[in-house]
Every structure is written in C-alpha cells, then in structure tokens.
Phi, psi and omega in degrees: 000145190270151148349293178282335164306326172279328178291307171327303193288321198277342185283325173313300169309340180068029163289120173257115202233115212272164168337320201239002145256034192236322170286339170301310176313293220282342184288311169284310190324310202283323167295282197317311205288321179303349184266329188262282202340329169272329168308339196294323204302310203288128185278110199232021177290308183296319181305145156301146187282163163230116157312308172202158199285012180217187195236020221266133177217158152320102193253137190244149180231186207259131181284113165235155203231110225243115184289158153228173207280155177281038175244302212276016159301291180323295159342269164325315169295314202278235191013340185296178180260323174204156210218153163228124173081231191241030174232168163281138164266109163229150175345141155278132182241349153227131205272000000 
C-alpha cells in the first residue's frame, strides 16, 4: 500500500492520522498484505471444503409416539411433586 492509498483510506473513514504514524500504519498494512499472499501460495482447488474438524454428525432419528399403560401413567403422576388433572404443575417460569 502506497501512502497515498492511505491517506485516501483514513480520509474515507474519517480517521485522523498524524504524520509520523503513517509509516508505522503503512508498515503493518504492508506486513498483512505479505501474510496473505503466503496464504494465498498453497494450491487448495482438491481439497473439500470443510465444515468441521471432525466427521462426526448428528443422528437424528424419527419421533414415535408410543402408547402407555395407564398404571405407568399413574406412576409417573403419582410421583410429581404437584400435578393438576393428568399434567405436572410447576412455577410459571415467564411471565
């Protein structure tokens, strides 16, 4: 990056950039753009792209819903700490 490329970018941005820090500025810019140019270097068109570092997925399976007897109903109800009807009662929690 030129100087003048900079003074242009800090004037867009509305940056005010004093003198004797525009080469420090123009120094680091020029260290980034050489760093992506070696990223740039390794020819990566075969690779897949990757999502995650591992091949690891999700299994997801189909929800079925499955009757159950009325004793392990009762069961279950009887066990709540409070129940109204044939549900659990609990705090309301947003009001």
């Amino acid at each position: 990056m030129l100087k003048e490329e900079l003074e242009t970018t800090a004037s867009l941005a509305r940056i005010d950039i004093k003198e004797e820090e525009k080469a420090k500025y123009l120094s680091d810019i020029n260290g980034m753009f050489d760093y992506i140019e070696i990223l740039q270097e390794p020819d990566v068109a075969s690779l897949k792209p990757t999502t995650h570092v591992t091949e690891l997925r999700n299994v997801w399976r189909e929800d079925i819903v499955k009757i159950c007897s009325k004793e392990v109903i009762d069961r279950m109800l009887n066990s709540a700490p409070s129940r109204e009807g044939t549900f659990y009662k609990i705090q309301k929690v947003i009001e």
